[in-house]
C-alpha positions in Angstrom: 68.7 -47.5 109.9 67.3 -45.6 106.6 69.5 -43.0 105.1 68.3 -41.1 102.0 69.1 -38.1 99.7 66.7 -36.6 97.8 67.6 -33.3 95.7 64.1 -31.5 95.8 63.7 -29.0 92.8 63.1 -25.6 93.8 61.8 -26.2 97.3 62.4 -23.0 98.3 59.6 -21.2 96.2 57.0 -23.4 98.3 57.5 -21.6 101.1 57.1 -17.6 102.3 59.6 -15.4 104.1 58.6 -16.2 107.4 58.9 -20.0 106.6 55.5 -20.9 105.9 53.7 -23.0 103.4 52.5 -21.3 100.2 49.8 -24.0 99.4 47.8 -22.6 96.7 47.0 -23.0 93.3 50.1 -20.7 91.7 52.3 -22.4 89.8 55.9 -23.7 91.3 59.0 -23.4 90.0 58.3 -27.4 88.1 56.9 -27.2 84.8 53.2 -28.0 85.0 52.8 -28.3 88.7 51.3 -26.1 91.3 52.4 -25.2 94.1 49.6 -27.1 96.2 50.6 -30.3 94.0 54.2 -29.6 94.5 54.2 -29.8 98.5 51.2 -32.8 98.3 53.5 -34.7 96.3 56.3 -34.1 99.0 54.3 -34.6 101.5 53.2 -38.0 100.0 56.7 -39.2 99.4 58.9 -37.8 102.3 55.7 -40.2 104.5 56.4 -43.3 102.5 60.1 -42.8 102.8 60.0 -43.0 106.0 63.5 -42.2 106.7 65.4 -41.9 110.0 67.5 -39.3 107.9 67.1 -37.4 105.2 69.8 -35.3 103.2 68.0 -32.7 101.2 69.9 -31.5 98.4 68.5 -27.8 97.3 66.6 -27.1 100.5 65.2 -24.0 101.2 66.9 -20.9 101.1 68.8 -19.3 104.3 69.5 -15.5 104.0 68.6 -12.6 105.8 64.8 -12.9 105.2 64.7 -16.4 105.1 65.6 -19.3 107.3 66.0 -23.0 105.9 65.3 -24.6 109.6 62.2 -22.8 109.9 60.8 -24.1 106.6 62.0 -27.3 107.3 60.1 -27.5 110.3 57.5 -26.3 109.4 57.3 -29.2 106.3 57.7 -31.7 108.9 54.8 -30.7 111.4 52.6 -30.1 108.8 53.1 -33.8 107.6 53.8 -35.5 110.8 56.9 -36.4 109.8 59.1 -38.3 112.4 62.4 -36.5 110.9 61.2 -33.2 112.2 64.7 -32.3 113.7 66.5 -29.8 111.0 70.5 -29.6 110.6 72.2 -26.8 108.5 75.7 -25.9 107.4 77.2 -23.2 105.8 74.5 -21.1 104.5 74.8 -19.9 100.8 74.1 -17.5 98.4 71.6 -19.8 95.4 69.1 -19.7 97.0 69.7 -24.1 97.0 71.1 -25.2 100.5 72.1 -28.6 102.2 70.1 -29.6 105.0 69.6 -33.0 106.8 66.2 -34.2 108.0 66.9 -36.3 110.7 64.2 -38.0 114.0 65.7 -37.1 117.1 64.7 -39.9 118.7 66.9 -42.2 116.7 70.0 -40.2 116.6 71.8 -36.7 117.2 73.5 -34.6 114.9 75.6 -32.0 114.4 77.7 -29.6 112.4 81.0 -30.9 112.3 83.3 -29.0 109.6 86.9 -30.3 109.1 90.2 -28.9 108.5 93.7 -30.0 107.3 96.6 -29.1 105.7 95.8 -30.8 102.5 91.9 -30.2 102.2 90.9 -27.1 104.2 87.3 -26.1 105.8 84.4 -26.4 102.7 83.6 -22.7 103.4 87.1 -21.9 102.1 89.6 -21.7 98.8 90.8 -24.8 97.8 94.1 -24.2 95.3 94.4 -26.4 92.5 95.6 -25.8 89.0 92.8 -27.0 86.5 93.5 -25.3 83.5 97.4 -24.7 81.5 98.9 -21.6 83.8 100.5 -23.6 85.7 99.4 -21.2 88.3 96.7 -23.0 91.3 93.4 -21.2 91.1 91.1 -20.8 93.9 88.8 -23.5 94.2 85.3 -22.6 96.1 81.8 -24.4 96.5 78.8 -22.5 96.1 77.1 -25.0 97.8 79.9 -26.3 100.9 79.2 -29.7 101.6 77.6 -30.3 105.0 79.5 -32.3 107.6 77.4 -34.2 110.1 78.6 -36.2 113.0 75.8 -38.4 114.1 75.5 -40.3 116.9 72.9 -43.1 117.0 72.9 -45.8 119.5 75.0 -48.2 117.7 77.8 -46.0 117.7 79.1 -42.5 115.9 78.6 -42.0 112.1 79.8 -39.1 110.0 77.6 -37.8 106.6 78.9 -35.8 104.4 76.2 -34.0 102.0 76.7 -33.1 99.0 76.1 -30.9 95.5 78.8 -30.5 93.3 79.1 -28.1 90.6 76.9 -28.0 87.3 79.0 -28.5 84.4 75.4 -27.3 81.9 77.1 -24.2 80.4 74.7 -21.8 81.5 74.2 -18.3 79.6 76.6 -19.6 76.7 76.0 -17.4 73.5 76.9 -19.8 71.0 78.2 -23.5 70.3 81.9 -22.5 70.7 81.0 -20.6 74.2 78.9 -23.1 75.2 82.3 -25.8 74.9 84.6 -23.6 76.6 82.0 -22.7 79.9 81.1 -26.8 79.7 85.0 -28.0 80.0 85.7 -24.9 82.6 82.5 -26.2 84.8 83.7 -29.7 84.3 87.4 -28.7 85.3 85.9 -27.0 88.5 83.7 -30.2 89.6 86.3 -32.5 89.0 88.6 -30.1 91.6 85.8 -29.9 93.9 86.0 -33.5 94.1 89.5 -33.9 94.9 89.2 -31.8 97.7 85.9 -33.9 98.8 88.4 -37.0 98.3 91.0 -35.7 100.6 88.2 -35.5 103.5 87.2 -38.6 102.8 90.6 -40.3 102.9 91.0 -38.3 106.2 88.1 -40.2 107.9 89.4 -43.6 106.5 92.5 -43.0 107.6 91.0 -42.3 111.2 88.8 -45.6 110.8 85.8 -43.5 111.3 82.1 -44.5 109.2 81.7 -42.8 106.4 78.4 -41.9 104.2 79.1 -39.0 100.9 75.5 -38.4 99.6 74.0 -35.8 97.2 74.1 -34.8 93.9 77.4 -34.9 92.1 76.0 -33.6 88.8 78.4 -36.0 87.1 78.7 -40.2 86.8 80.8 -42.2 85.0 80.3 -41.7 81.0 77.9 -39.0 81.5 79.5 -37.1 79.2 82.1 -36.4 76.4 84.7 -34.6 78.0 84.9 -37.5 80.5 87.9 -38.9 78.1 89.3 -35.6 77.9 90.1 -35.4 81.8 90.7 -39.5 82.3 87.7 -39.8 84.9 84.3 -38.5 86.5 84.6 -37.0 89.6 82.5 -39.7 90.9 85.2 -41.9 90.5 88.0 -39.0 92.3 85.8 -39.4 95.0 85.1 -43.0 95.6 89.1 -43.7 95.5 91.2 -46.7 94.5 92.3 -49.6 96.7 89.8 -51.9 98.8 91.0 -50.3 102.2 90.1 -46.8 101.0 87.3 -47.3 98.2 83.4 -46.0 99.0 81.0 -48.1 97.4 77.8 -47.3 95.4 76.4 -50.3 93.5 74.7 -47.5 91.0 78.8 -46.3 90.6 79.9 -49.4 90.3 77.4 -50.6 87.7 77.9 -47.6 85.5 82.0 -48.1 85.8 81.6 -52.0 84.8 79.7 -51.3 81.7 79.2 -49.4 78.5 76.7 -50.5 76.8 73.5 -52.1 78.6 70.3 -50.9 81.1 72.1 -48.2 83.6 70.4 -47.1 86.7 69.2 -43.4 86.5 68.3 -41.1 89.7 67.5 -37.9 87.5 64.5 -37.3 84.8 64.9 -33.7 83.3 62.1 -32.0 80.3 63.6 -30.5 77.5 61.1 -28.8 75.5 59.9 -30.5 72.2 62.3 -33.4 73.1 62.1 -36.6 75.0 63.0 -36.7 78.7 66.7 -37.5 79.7 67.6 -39.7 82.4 70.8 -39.4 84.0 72.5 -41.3 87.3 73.8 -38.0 89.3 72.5 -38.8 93.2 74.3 -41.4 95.2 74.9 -42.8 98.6 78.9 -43.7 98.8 79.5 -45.6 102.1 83.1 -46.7 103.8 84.4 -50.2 103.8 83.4 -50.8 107.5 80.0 -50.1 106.5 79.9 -52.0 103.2 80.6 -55.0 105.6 77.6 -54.8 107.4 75.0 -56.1 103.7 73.6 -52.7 103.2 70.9 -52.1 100.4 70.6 -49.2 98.4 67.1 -48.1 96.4 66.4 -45.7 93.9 62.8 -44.6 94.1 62.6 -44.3 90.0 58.6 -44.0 89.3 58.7 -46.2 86.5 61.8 -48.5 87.1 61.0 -49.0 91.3 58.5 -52.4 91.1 56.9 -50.6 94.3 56.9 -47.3 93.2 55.2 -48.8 89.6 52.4 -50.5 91.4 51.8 -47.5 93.6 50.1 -45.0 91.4 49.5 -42.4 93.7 53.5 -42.3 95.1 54.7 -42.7 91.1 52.6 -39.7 90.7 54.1 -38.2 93.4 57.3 -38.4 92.3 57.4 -37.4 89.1 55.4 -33.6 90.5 57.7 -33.6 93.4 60.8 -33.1 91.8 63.2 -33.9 88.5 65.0 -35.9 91.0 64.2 -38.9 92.8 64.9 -40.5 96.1 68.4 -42.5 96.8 67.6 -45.2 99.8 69.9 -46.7 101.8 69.0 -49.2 104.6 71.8 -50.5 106.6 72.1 -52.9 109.6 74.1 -50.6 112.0 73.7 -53.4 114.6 75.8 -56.0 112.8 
């Protein structure tokens, strides 16, 4: 079975209110790229994927004019994608939802939000002190993580989507502003990702299969207030001990080293400068599934050998989005 997640950059501007493709020669919300080129290159790369499931990370909008399964669809059928089936959680209010492609003819899904005690519903408050009041604030997503529960014919799976909060201080004034909104963002993320953690130990502790996928906008030594708070929220959420540790192999190689080629998932302009790179998309699977040899790909248009040699999909991916593809293939038979 194929898993991916694939944060697409402003893919709700390519389509209209009543969910239908805007292909003309306008620009898109990416710098330098149409409209027309913007849902070609999607097109192009959603086909060569070829996915049984695909977690879109800032999918088109759902409101009361819009409608993110409608869009969806109609992406699908106009590319004769096999993942034309469309999944949806709890609808926001950016404009940047969670929403799994998936082919019905490979597995069901549905939403399946969770509750407890110590980790309540994602559409919720989560309380946790993260600043020096010793008072809890009230945690929230903007973007709620989307619970799946799949079942496919080797058995049930649960997904868990996700797009944790930006710690970029947006609308700062000044260097000193800028440092205070950064460490408040990244005091937020980190809180969202305890609460994420606490699902997740509530399926391990159930024995139940477990993929986390999205965008975590953070990764071990991203950046420098990781020392001030001890550890990335990647880390929070991928645990300690063998029993109850996700895996990534992108993680993991970022965590084992400081200095050295990392893998990157992320390739974002800033104007007059060079491009960064960053590792901020992953694919975090449960122990069980480790087990079973799966591989993971990023779909990097200049690190990917495939992607390289393929000049038409590298193009594709660098007009499609400032993200790129997270693949994971895995043996469910085994």
């Amino acid at each position: 079975m194929r898993i991916a997640t694939y944060n697409v950059e402003w893919f709700d501007t390519l389509f209209d209110d009543a969910g239908e493709l805007i292909y003309d020669g306008t620009w898109s919300s990416r710098w330098d790229v149409t409209k027309a080129m913007q849902i070609d290159a999607l097109g192009l790369v959603f086909t060569a994927m070829d996915a049984d499931a695909v977690m879109i990370i800032e999918a088109p909008d759902t409101s009361s004019t819009r409608n993110a399964r409608r869009a969806l669809a109609t992406f699908a059928e106009t590319f004769g994608l096999r993942t034309k089936e469309v999944l949806t959680g709890f609808a926001n209010g950016t404009q940047q939802e969670i929403a799994l492609l998936y082919d019905p003819f490979v597995m069901q899904a549905r939403h399946d939000p969770q509750a407890a005690p110590e980790a309540p519903r994602f559409d919720s408050a989560f309380r946790m002190d993260v600043d020096t009041d010793a008072r809890p604030e009230a945690i929230v997503w903007s973007k709620p993580p989307l619970e799946a529960a799949l079942l496919t014919p080797h058995g049930p799976l649960r997904l868990i989507g996700v797009h944790a909060k930006s710690k970029a201080p947006h609308g700062a004034a000044n260097p000193h502003e800028a440092t205070r909104i950064a460490i408040e963002n990244r005091r937020k993320q980190l809180a969202q990702c305890v609460w994420l953690r606490r699902r997740v130990s509530q399926h391990l502790d159930a024995g139940e299969d477990l993929i986390v996928l999205g965008d975590f906008n953070d990764g071990p030594g991203l950046d420098e207030y990781e020392k001030l708070f001890g550890r990335s929220g990647v880390e929070i959420v991928l645990g300690e001990g063998a029993e109850h540790r996700l895996y990534d192999p992108h993680a993991q190689l970022a965590l084992s080293r400081k200095l050295g080629a990392m893998p990157t998932t992320a390739r974002f302009r800033r104007k007059g400068q060079p491009f960064m790179q960053a590792l901020l998309d992953y694919i975090m699977v449960s122990p069980a599934l480790r087990r079973k040899s799966p591989h993971w790909q990023i779909w990097h248009p200049f690190d990917h050998p495939r992607c390289y040699a393929d000049k038409d999909l590298q193009k594709a991916l660098l007009d499609a989005s400032d993200h790129f593809p997270v693949i994971l293939d895995i043996p469910l038979e085994n």
